[in-house]
N, C-alpha and C positions, 0 to 999 in steps of 0.2 A: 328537660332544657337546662334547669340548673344546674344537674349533676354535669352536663356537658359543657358548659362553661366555666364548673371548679375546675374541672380537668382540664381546659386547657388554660386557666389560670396558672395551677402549680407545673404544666407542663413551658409556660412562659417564664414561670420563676425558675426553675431549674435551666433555662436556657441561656438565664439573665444570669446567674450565677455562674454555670460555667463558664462562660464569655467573661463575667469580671471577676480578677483574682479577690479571695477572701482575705480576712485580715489573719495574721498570726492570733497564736493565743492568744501569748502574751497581752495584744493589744484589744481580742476582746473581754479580758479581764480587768483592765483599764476602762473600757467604755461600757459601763451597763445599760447603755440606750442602744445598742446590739445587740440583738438577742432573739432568739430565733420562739415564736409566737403561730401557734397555728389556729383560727375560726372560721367562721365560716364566713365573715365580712372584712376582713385583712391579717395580710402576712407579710413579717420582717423577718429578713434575713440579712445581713450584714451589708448596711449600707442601702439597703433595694426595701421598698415599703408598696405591697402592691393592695390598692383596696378596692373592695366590691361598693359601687353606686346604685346599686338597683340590676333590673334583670338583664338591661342593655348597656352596662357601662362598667369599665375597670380602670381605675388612676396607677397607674406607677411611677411611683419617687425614686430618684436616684440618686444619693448623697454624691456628689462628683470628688470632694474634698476627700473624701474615705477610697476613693480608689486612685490608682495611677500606674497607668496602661503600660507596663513594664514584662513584658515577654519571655522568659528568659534572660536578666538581666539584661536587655539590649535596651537603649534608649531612640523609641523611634522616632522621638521630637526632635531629632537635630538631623532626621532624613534629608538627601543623600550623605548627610556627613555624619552618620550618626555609630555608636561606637558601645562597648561594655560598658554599661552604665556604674561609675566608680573606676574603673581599670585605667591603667595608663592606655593610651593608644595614641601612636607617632603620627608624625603626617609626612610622609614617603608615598604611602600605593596613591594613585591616580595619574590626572592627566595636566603637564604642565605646558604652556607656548609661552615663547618669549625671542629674543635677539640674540647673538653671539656673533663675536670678534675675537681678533688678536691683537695685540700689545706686544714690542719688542721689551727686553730687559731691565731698558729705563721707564717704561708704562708708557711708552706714546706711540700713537698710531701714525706719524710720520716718521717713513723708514727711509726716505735722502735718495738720493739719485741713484739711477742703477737697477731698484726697487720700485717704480713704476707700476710695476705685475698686482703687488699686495696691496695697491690702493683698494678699498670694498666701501660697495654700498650697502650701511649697515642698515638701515630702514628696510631692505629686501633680505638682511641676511637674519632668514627666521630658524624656528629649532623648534623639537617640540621633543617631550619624555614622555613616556609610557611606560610606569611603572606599574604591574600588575599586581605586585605581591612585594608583602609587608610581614617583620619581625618584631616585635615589641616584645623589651625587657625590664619591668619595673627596677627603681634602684632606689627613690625614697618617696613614701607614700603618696604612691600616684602620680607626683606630679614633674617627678624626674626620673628619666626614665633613657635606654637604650634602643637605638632604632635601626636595623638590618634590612634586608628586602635582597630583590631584583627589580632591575627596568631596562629600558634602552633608549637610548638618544640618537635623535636623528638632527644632523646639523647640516645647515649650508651656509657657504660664505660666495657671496656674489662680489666677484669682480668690475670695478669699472670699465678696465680697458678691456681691447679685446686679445688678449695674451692666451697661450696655448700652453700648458705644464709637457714638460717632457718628464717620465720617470723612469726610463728603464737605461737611464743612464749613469755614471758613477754617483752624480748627483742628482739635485731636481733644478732643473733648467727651464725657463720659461720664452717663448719666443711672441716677440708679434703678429698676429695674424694679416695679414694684408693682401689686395688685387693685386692684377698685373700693371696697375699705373702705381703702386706704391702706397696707397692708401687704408688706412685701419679698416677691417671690415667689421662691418656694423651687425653686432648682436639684440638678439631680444633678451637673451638669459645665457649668461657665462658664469658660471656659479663651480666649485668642490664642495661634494655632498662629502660626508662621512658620519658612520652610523656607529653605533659602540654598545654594548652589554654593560650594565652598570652596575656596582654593587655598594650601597651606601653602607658609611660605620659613622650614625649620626647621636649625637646629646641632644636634647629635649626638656625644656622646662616649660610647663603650661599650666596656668591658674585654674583649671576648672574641667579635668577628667573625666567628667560625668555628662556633662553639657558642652560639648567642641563650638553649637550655636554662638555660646557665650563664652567664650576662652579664648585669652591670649594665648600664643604660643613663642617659644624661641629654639630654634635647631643651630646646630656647626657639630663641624665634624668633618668629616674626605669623603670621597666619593671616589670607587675607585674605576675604570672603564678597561675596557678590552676591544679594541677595534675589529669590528663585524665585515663594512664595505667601503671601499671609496670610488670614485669615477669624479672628472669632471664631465660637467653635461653647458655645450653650445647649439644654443638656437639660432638660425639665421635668418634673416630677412631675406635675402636674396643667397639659391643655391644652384643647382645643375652648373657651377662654373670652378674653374682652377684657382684656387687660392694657394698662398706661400707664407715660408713663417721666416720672419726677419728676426737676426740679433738687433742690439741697443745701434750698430752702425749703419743699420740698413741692409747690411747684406744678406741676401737669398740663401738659407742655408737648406730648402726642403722646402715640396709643393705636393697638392694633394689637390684631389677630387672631391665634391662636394653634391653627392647625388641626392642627399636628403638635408633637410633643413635642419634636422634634429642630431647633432653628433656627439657620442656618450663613450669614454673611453678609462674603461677601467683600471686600474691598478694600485698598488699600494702609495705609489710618489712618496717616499723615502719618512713617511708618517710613522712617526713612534707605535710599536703595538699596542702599546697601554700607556695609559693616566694614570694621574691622580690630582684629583679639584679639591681645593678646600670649597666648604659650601656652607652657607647661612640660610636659614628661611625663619621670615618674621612674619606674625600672621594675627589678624582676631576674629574669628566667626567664620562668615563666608570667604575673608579676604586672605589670601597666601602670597605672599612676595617669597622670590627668592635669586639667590644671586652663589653663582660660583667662579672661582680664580684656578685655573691651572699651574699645579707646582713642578711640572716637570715642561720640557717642551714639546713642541708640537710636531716639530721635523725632529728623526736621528742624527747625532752630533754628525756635523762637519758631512751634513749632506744636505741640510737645506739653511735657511733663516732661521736663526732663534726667534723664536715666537712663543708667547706663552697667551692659549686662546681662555677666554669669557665667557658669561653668558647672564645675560636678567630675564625676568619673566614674572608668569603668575599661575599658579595655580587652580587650572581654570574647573576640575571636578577631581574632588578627593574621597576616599574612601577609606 
């Protein structure tokens, strides 16, 4: 009975050892109160002190201060956000939500008569990123550093009125929707979706490399996009009936059918192929704000509004 409960004594010390890392030399040449001791009533091994109490009892000590659960370098106290322990690491890959807009030239969201169509309700015009994959390049010790990746952006902008985009015309043309008494016809959801491939060239400086838990962060940089899809999508309230699309003076210029409530009409509308956002994210711990500005426009010259769109948000899981 003895002999079968040394053994599974030293077969529990060996399992307690594997499980926690041992110390380097180095450091048990520094601590001569580690040190590996074998009898038949207790045994230390670095950090782990396990002792026999008589025939039915064994104590094990576990110095917690002499170990620190460190895996392959990864640090997984700062699970899900957690990162090479000491390494630079960006904060790019994850999942962002937030709002976007556009701004004319002069930064105001009042575009004057005429331009009725780009009034938006920005409380519904949400967006969200999904970056998958993430580049980090150290540049001075750890805590400045270079940040690359992939993602994509999915954006919508909801309109208030109920305006129809025309795009397969020289330009992009927008008409009123209306009945056959003349009247706006009443939408649930009038919104342009547009999706985009993104690839960020971001700077990074962050206090504290090792622990993202406890680290401020600072990003800027561009962001650069490739436009994927667009459609605008209207939902109607009432459908099975003929609806027409008015200019700004009323007149009927085109009517259509309406057999589903749901109407989603693809195409480019004269939308620049690609971007480029300046972009900031300021951040500490679990919190990630971020904010970008478009430097280029939004429509191709001299076929829509100059517009140059937005976007805020937050960081809702990062990796």
């Amino acid at each position: 009975m003895k002999k079968m409960k040394l053994i599974l004594t030293y077969a529990l010390s060996a399992a307690i050892i594997f499980i926690l890392p041992t110390k380097s030399k180095g450091q048990d040449d520094e601590d001569h109160g580690h040190r590996h001791k074998h009898d038949h009533s207790e045994l230390i091994l670095s950090g782990v002190r396990i002792q026999n109490m008589g025939e039915d009892s064994v104590i094990i000590y576990i110095n917690k201060k002499d170990h620190k659960f460190d895996y392959g370098g990864t640090n997984w106290g700062t699970f899900p956000f957690y990162c090479k322990k000491g390494k630079y690491n960006g904060h790019w890959a994850g999942v962002d939500f937030g709002w976007n807009g556009y701004v004319n030239k002069d930064f105001n969201m009042d575009f004057g008569p005429g331009n009725q169509w780009l009034d938006m309700n920005t409380a519904r015009s949400l967006m969200v990123n999904l970056n998958p994959f993430e580049l980090n390049v150290n540049i001075a010790k750890n805590k400045f550093g270079f940040t690359s990746g992939l993602g994509f952006s999915l954006q919508n902008y909801f309109f208030t009125g109920s305006y129809t985009l025309i795009g397969d015309s020289s330009a992009l043309m927008a008409y009123n929707t209306i009945d056959d008494k003349g009247r706006p016809v009443e939408m649930k959801v009038n919104k342009l979706f547009v999706s985009y491939m993104t690839l960020p060239l971001l700077f990074e400086y962050q206090t504290n490399p090792g622990h993202r838990i406890n680290s401020f962060h600072f990003t800027f940089g561009v962001i650069g996009g490739l436009r994927l899809q667009t459609y605008q999508k209207q939902r109607l309230y009432q459908w099975q009936d003929t609806y027409y699309l008015a200019d700004d003076k009323g007149q009927k210029v085109a009517s259509f059918y309406a057999d589903d409530p749901v109407i989603r009409n693809h195409g480019p509308y004269h939308l620049n192929p690609f971007k480029l956002d300046a972009s900031v994210r300021v951040g500490w711990s679990y919190l990630n704000l971020f904010a970008t500005y478009s430097l280029t426009p939004m429509y191709a010259k001299n076929k829509g509004p100059v517009l140059y769109p937005w976007s805020v948000g937050i960081t809702l899981v990062g990796w």
